[in-house]
VOPAGU-2260 file (C-alpha; in pm, 1 decimal, decimal comma):
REM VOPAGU-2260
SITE   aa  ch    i         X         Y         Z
SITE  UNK   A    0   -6518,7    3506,9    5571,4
SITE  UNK   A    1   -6528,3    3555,0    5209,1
SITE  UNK   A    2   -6476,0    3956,7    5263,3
SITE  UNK   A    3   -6173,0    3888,3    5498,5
SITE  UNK   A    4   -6000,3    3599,0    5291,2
SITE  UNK   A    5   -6029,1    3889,0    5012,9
SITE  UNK   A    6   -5853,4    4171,5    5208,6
SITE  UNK   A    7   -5553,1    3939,4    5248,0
SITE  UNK   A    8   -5521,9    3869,5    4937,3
SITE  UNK   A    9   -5529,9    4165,8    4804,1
SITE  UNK   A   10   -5249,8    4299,6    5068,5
SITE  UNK   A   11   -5070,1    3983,4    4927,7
SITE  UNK   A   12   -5071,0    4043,7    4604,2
SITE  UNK   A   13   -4981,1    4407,7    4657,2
SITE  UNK   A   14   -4668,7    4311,1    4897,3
SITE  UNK   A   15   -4539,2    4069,1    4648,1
SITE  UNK   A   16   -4575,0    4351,6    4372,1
SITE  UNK   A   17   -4416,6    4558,5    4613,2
SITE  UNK   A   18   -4113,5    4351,5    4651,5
SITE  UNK   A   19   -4052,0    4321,6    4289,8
SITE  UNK   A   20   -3771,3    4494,1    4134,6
SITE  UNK   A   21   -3723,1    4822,2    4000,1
SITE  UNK   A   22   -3714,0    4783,5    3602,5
SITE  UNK   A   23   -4068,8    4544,0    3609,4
SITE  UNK   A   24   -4234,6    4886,1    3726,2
SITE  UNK   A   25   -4055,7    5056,1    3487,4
SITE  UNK   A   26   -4144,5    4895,6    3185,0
SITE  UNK   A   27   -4497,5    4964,4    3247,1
SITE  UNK   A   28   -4443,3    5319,4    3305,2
SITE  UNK   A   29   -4541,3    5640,1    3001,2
SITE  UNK   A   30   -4369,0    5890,1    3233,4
SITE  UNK   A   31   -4456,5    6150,1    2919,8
SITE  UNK   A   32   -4822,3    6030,0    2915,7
SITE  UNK   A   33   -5005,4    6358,3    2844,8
SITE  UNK   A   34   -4720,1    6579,8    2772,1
SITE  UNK   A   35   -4721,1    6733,4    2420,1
SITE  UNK   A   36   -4384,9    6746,8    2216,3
SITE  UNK   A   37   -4305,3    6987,8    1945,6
SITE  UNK   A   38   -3946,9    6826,7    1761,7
SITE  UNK   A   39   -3819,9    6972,3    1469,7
SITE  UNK   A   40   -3607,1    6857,1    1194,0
SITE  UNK   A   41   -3318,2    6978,9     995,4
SITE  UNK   A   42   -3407,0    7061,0     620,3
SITE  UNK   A   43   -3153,0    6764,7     447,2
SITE  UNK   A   44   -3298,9    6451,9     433,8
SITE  UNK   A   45   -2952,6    6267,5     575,5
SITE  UNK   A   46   -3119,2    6395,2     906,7
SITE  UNK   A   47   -3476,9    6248,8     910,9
SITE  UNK   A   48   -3383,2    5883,9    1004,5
SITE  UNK   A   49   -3230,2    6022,0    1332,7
SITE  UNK   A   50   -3514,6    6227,3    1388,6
SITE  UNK   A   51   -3802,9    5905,1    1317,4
SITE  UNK   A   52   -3614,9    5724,8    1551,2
SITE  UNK   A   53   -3567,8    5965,6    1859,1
SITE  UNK   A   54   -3921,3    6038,6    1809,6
SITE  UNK   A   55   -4017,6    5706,0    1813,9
SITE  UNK   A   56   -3875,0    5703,6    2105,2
SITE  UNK   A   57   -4014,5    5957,4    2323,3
SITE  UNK   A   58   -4374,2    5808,3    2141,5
SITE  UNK   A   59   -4260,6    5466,5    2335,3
SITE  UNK   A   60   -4237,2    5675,2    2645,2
SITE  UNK   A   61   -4589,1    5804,4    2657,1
SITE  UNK   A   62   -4506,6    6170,1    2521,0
SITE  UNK   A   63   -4747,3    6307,6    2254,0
SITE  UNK   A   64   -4519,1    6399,0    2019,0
SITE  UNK   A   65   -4641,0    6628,9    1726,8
SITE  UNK   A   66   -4501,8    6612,7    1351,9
SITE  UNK   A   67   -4178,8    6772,7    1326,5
SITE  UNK   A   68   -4134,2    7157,0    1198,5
SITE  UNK   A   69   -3871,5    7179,4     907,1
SITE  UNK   A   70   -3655,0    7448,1    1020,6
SITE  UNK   A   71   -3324,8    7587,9     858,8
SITE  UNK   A   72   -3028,6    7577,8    1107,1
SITE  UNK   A   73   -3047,7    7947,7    1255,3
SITE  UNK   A   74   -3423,9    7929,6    1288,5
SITE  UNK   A   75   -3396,6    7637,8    1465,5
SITE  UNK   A   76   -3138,8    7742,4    1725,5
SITE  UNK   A   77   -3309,4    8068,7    1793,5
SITE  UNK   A   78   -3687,1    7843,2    1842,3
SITE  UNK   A   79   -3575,9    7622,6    2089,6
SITE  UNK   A   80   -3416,4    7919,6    2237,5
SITE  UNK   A   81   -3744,8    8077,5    2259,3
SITE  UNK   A   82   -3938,4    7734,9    2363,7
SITE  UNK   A   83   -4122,7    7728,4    2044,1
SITE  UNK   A   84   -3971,9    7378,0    1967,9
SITE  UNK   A   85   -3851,4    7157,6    2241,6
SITE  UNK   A   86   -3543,0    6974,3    2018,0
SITE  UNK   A   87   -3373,7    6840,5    1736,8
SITE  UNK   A   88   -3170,4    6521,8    1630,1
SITE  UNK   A   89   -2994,7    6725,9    1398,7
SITE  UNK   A   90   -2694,5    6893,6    1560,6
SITE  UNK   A   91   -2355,4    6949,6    1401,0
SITE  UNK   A   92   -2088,2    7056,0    1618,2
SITE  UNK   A   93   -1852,2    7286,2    1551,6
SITE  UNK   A   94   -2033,9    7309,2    1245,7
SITE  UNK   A   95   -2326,8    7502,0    1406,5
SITE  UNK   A   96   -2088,7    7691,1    1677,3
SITE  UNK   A   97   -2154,6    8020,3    1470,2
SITE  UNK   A   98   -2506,3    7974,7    1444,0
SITE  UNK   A   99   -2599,5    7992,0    1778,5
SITE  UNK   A  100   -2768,4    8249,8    1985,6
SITE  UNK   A  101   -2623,4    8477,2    2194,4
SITE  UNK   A  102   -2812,8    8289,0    2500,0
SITE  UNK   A  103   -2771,6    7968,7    2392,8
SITE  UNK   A  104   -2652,0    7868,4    2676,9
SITE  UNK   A  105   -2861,9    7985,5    2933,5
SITE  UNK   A  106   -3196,0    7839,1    2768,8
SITE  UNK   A  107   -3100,2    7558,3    2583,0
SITE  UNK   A  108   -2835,7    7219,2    2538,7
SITE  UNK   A  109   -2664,5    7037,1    2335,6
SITE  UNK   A  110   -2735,2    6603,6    2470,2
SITE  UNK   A  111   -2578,7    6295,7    2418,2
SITE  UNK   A  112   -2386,6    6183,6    2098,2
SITE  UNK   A  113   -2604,1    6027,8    1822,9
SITE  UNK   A  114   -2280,9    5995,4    1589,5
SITE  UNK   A  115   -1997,2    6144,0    1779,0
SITE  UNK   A  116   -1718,9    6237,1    1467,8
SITE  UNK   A  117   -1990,0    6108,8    1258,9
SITE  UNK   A  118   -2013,8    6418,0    1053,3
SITE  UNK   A  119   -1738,2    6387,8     799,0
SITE  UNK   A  120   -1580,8    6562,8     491,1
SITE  UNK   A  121   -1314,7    6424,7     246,7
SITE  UNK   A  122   -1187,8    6308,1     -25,4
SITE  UNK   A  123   -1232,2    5946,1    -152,7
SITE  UNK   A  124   -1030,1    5731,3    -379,8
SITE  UNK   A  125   -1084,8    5351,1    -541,7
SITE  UNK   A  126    -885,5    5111,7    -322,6
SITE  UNK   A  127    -731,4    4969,5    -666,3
SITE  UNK   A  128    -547,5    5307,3    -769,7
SITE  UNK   A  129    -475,9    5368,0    -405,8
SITE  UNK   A  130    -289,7    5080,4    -395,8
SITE  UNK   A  131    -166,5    5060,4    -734,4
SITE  UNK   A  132     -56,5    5411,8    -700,0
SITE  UNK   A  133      60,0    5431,0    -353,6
SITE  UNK   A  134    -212,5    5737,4    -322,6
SITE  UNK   A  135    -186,4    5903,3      -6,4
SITE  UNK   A  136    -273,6    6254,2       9,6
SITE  UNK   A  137    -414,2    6490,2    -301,1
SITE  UNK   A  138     -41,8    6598,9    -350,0
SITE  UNK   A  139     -26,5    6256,5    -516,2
SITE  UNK   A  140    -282,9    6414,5    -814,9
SITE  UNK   A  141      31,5    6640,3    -903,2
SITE  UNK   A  142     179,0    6316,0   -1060,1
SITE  UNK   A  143     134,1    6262,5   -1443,8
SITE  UNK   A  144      59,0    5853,1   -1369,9
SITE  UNK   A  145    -229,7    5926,7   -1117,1
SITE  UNK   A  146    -362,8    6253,2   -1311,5
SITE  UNK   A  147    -357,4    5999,4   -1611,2
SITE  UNK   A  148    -546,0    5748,5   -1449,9
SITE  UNK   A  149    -789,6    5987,0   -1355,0
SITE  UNK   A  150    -855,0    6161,4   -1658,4
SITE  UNK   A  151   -1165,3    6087,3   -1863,0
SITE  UNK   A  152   -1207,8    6403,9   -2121,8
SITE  UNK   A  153    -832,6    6386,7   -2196,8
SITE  UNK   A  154    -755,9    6761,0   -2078,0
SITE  UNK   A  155    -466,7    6620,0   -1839,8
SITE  UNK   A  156    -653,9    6690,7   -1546,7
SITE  UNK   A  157    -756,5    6394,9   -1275,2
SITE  UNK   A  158   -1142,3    6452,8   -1280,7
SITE  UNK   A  159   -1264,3    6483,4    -901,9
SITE  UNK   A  160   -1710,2    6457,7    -867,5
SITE  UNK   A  161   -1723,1    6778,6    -641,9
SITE  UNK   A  162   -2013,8    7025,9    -534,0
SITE  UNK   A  163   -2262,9    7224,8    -749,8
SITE  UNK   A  164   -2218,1    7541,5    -749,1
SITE  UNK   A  165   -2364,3    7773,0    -453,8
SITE  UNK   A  166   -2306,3    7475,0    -217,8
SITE  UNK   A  167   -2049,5    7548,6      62,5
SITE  UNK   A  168   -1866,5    7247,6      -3,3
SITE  UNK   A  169   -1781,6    7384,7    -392,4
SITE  UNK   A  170   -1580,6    7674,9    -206,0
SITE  UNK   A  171   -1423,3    7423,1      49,2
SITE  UNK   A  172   -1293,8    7223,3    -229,8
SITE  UNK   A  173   -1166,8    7567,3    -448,0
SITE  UNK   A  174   -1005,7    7642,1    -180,0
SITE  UNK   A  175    -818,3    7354,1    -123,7
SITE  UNK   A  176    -692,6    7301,5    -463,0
SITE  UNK   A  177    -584,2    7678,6    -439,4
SITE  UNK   A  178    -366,7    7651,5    -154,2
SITE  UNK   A  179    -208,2    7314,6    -257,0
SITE  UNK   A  180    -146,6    7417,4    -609,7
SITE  UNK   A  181    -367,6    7188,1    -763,0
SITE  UNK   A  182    -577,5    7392,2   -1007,3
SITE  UNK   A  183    -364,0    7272,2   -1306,1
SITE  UNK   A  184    -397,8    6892,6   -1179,2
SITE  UNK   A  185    -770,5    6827,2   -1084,1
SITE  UNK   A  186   -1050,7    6952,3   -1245,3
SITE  UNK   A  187   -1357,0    6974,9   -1009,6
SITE  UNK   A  188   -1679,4    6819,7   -1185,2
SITE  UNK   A  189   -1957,2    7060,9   -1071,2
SITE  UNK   A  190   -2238,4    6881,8   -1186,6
SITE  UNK   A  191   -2540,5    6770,7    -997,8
SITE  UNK   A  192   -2412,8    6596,9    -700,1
SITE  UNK   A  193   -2639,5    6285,8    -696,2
SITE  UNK   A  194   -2637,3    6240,8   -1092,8
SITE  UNK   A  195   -2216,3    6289,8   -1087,9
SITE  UNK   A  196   -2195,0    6036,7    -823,6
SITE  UNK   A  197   -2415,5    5821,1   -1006,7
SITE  UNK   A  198   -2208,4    5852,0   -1305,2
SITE  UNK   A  199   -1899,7    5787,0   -1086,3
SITE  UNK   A  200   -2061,4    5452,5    -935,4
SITE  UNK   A  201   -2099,8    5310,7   -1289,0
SITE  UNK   A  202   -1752,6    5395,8   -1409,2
SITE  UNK   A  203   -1690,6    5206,3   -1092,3
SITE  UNK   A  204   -1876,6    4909,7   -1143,8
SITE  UNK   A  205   -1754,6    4913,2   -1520,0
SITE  UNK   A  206   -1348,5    4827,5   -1358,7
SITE  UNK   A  207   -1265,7    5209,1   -1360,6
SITE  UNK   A  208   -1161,4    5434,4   -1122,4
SITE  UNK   A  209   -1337,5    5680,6    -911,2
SITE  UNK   A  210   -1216,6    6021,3    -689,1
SITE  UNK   A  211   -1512,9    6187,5    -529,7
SITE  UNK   A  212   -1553,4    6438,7    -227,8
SITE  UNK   A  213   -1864,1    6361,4       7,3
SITE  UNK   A  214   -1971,3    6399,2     359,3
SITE  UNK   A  215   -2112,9    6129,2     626,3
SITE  UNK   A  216   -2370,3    6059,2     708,6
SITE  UNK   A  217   -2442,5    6018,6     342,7
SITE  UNK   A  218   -2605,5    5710,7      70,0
SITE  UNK   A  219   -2251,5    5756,5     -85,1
SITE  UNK   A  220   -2047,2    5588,5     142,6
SITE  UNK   A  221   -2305,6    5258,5     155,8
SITE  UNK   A  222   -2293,0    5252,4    -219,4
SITE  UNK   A  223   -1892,5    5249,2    -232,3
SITE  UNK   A  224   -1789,2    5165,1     141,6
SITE  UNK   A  225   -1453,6    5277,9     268,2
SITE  UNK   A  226   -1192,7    4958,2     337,1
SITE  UNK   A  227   -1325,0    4762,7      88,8
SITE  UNK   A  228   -1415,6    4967,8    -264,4
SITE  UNK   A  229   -1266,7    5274,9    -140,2
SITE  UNK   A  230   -1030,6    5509,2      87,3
SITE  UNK   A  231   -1053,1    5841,7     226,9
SITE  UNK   A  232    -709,6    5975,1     145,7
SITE  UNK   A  233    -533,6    6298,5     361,4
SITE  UNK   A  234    -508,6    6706,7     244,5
SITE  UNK   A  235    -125,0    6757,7     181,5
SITE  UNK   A  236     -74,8    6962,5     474,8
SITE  UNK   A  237    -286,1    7056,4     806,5
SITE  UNK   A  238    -517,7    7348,3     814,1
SITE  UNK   A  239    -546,3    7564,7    1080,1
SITE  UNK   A  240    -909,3    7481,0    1113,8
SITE  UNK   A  241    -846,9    7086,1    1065,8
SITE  UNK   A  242    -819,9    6811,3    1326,1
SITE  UNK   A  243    -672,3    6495,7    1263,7
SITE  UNK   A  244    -944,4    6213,7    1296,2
SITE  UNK   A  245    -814,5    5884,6    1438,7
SITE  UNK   A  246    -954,4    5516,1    1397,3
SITE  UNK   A  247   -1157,2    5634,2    1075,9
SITE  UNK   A  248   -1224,1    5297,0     900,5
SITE  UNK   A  249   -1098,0    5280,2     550,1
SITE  UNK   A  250    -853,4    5591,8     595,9
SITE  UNK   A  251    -516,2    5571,4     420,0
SITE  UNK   A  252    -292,8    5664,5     744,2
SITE  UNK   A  253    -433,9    5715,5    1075,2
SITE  UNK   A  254    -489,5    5980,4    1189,0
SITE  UNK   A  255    -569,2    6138,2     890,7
SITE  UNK   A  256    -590,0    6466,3     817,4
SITE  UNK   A  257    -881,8    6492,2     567,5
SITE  UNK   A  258    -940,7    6878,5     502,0
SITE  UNK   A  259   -1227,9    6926,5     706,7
SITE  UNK   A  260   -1297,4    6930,8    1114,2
SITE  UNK   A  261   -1509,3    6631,7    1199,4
SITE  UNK   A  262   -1827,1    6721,7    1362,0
SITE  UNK   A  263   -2022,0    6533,0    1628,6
SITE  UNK   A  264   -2413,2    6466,4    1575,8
SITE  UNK   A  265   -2638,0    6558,4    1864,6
SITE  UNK   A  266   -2965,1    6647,6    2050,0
SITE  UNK   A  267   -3073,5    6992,9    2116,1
SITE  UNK   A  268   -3289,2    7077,0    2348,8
SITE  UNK   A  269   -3477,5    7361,3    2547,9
SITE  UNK   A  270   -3330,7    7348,5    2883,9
SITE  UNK   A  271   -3666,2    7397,3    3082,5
SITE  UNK   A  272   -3809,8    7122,5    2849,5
SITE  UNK   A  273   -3490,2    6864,0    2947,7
SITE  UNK   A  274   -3535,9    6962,2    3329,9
SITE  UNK   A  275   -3943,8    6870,5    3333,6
SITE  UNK   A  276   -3851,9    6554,9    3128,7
SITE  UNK   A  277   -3596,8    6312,4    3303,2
SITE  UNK   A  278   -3700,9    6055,8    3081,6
SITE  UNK   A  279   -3682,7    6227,6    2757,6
SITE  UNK   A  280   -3302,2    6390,3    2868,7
SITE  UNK   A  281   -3210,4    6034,0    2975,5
SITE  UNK   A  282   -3318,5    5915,5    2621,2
SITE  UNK   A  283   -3126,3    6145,4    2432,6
SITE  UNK   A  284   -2836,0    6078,2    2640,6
SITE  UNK   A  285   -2824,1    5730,1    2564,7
SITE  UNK   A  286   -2962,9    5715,4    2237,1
SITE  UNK   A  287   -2671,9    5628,2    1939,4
SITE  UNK   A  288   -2645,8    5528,5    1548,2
SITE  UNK   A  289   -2361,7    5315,5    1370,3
SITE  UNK   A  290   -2302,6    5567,1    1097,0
SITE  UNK   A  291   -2318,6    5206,8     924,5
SITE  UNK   A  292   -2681,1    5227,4     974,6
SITE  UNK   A  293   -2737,6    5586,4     873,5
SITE  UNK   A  294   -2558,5    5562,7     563,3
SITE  UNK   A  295   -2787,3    5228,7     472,8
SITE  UNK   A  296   -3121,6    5406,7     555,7
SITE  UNK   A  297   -3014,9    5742,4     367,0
SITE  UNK   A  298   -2923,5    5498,5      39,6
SITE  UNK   A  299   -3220,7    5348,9      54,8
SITE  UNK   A  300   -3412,0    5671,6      44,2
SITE  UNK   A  301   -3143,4    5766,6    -248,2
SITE  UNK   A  302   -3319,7    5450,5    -437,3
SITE  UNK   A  303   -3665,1    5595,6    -370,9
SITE  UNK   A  304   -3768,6    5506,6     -39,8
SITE  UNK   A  305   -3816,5    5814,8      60,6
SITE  UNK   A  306   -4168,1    5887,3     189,1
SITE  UNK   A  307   -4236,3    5981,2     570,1
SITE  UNK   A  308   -4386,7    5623,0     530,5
SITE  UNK   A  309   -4123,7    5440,6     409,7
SITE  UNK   A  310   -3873,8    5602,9     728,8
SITE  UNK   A  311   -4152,6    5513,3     955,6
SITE  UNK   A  312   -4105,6    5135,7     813,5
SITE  UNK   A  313   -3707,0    5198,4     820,2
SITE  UNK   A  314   -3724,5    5315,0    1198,0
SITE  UNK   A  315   -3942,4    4945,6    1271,3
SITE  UNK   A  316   -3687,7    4722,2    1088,9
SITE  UNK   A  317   -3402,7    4888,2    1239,2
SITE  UNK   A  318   -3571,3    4882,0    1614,4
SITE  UNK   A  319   -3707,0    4488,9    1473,4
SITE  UNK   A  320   -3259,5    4425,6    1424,4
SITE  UNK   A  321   -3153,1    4609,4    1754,7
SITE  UNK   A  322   -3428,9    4523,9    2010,0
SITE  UNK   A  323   -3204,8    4434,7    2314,6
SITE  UNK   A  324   -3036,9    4787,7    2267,2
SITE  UNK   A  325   -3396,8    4969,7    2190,2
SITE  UNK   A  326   -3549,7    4791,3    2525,8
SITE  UNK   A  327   -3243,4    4905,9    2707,7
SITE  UNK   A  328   -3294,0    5274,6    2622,1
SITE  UNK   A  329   -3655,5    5282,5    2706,0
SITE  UNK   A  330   -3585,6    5103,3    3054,2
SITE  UNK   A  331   -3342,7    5379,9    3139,7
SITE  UNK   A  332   -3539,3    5655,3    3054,6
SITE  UNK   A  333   -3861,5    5536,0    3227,6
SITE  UNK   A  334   -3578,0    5452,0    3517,1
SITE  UNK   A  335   -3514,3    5808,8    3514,9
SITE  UNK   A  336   -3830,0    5951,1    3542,3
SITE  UNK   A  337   -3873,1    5713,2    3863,1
């Protein structure tokens, strides 16, 4: 009796289990449990937040997922080619159009949008001169009121915090105040970026004004956020190479046209890799950052929290804040491997 009362309930218990749905299977799945995973990581620091988390991740999903290999851009592209690595978090497109591959294509993919247009270039101004000024464009720094305004060392130039020298962004920026005639207007401080930008923050916080180029995501635009200390203000005229970005928050016109094509952030991926891992594809597809959040984390490790340990703790307060959203992407991904 006792033998037979047990068979029925175990074919009980198993048909009620049965008849539950989908996701309470899926939450106990690890659909990468004993798959090894070989990321790697773009050389810039901006990037490792993005990376922490997307590992994270695939670590939630059962995958054994090694330490990252710091790879510069072309080395990367031709590895995952190859199948050496399996992906990235640190894709910039059209940035990295160039740097591709000749088989690209055929052997590996660009997935999902972790910032789409959240790779940004421009030029910056203090909302106080913007409005006091009616600043709208660089052509505005041809004025002898704003270059005033501007002008710290008295050589009647508006000083601008630019790029080092050797960075690409220094010959962006030459070339922009070539072609709008602004050589005799701004002078370019070429100075170490974070120690000029530091310098600019105080002048800030002292009342005074601040013009600055930088790029998102970036520690810069946390520190002085667009809308309410600053504005990103338009080139004088379109480039061939630029595209308008609309809806940018704290832009003086919109669209605005700010010198520089806006690049979307992404996942790349070896394509065999992607098509043996439905669960890891369907977690970079729906994986996403607020470049809010990017540019918090990256000014954080601008204050000195910048230790692989310190973006582990980063990647558990920010999962701790979005946990509804986290769960969801994990449930989807083990969906997707169902």
């Amino acid at each position: 009796m006792r033998k037979f009362i047990s068979i029925w309930t175990v074919l009980f218990v198993g048909a009620a289990l049965a008849m539950m749905p989908g996701p309470v299977f899926a939450k106990q799945m690890k659909p990468g449990k004993g798959i090894k995973v070989q990321p790697a990581r773009a050389t810039w620091s901006t990037g490792f937040f993005n990376e922490a988390l997307v590992r994270r991740g695939l670590t939630e999903l059962g995958y054994d997922v090694k330490q990252p290999k710091d790879l510069q851009n072309p080395i990367f592209y031709k590895s995952v080619v190859l199948g050496d690595v399996d992906y990235w978090a640190n894709g910039w497109f059209p940035l990295h159009d160039e740097q591709l591959p000749k088989d690209f294509n055929e052997k590996a993919e660009v997935v999902g949008y972790i910032a789409k247009s959240g790779g940004l270039q421009g030029y910056l101004v203090s909302k106080k001169e913007i409005e006091k000024f009616k600043i709208k464009s660089l052509d505005d720094f041809k004025r002898d009121d704003v270059k005033k305004a501007f002008d710290s060392n008295g050589d009647g130039k508006a000083d601008l915090t630019a790029c080092p020298p050797g960075w690409g962004c220094e010959k962006a920026i030459a070339h922009h105040l070539d072609i709008y005639g602004l050589e005799d207007d701004i002078n370019p401080i070429k100075a170490g970026y974070e120690a000029a930008m530091a310098s600019a923050i105080g002048n800030y916080k002292s009342g005074g004004p601040v013009f600055f180029y930088t790029w998102t995501p970036n520690w810069t635009t946390y520190k002085l956020k667009p809308g309410e200390d600053v504005m990103w203000i338009n080139v004088p005229e379109r480039d061939d190479a630029d595209k308008a970005v609309s809806g940018l928050e704290g832009a003086v016109s919109d669209p605005i046209h700010m010198g520089f094509e806006a690049n979307d952030i992404q996942i790349v991926a070896n394509k065999k890799f992607l098509a043996d891992n439905p669960a890891a594809r369907k977690f970079f597809e729906v994986f996403s950052l607020k470049l809010a959040d990017i540019n918090e984390q990256n000014a954080r490790m601008n204050e000195g929290e910048k230790s692989q340990k310190d973006i582990e703790r980063h990647v558990d307060e920010w999962i701790a804040k979005n946990q509804a959203q986290w769960n969801g992407w994990i449930e989807a991904a083990r969906n997707a491997a169902k």
